[in-house]
C-alpha positions in Angstrom: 127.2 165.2 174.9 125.6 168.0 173.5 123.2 166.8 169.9 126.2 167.0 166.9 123.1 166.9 165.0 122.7 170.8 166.1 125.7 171.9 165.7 126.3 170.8 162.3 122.8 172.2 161.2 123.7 175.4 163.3 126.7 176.4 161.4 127.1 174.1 158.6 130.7 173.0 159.6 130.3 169.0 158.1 130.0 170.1 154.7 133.5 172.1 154.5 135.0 169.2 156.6 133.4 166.6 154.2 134.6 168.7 150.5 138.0 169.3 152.0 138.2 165.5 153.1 137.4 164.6 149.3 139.9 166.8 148.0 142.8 166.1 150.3 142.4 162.4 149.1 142.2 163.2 145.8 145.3 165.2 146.2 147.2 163.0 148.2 146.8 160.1 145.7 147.6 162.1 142.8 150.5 163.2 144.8 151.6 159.3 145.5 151.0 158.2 142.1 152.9 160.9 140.5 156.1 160.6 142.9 155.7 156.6 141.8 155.5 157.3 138.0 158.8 159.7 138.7 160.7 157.1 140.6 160.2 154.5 138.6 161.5 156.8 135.6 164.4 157.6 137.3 163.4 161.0 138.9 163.6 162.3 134.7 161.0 165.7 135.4 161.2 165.9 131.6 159.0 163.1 131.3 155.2 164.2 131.7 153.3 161.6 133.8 150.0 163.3 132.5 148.7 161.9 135.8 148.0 165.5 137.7 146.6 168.3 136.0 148.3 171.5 134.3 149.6 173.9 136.6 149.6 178.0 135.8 152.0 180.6 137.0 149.2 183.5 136.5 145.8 183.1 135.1 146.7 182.6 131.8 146.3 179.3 129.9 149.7 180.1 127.7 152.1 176.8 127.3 154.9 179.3 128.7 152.9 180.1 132.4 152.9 176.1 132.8 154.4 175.2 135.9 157.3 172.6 135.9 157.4 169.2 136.1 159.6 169.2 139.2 158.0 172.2 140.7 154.4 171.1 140.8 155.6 167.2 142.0 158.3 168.8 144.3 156.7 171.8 145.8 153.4 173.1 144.7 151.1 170.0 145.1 152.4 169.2 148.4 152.1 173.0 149.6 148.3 172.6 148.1 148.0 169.5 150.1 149.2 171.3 153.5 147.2 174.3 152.9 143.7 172.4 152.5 145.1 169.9 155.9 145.0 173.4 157.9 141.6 174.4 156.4 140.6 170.8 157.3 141.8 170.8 161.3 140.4 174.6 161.2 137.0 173.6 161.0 137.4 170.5 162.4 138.4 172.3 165.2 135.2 175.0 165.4 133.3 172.0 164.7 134.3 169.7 167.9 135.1 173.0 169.8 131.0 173.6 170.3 
């Protein structure tokens, strides 16, 4: 097996695989503890669980570009989640394909 130490100096792959690690598991358990603090209210979306962070439609910090309750729980957070998993096997994949 040819030295991983080489590789991963050579094109720097560990540190994008180790950031987007950190941030899938942050995700993730925002993700869980947010679906549990929804369940256990009954699925009520009008109820902020002020356990994930604000959401924006467009770059502006305006109350009325604030993303949903149900939106960001439902949809966006878990699309976020998929999105950095295919980053993650990407460079896993240049990594181990050396």
């Amino acid at each position: 097996m040819a030295s991983l130490e080489n590789h991963l100096d050579t094109y720097g792959a560990i540190t994008p695989i180790a950031v987007l690690s950190l941030a899938i598991i942050f995700l993730v358990t925002t993700e869980v503890k947010e679906l549990i603090f929804y369940k256990k209210n009954k699925w009520d979306f009008e109820l902020d669980s002020k356990i994930g962070s604000k959401m924006y439609k467009r770059e502006s910090a305006e109350e009325e570009d604030i993303i949903p309750n149900r939106s960001r729980v439902l949809y966006t957070m878990p699309l976020l989640i998929l999105l950095f998993l295919m980053l993650l096997i990407a460079f896993a994949a240049i990594l181990f394909s050396q």
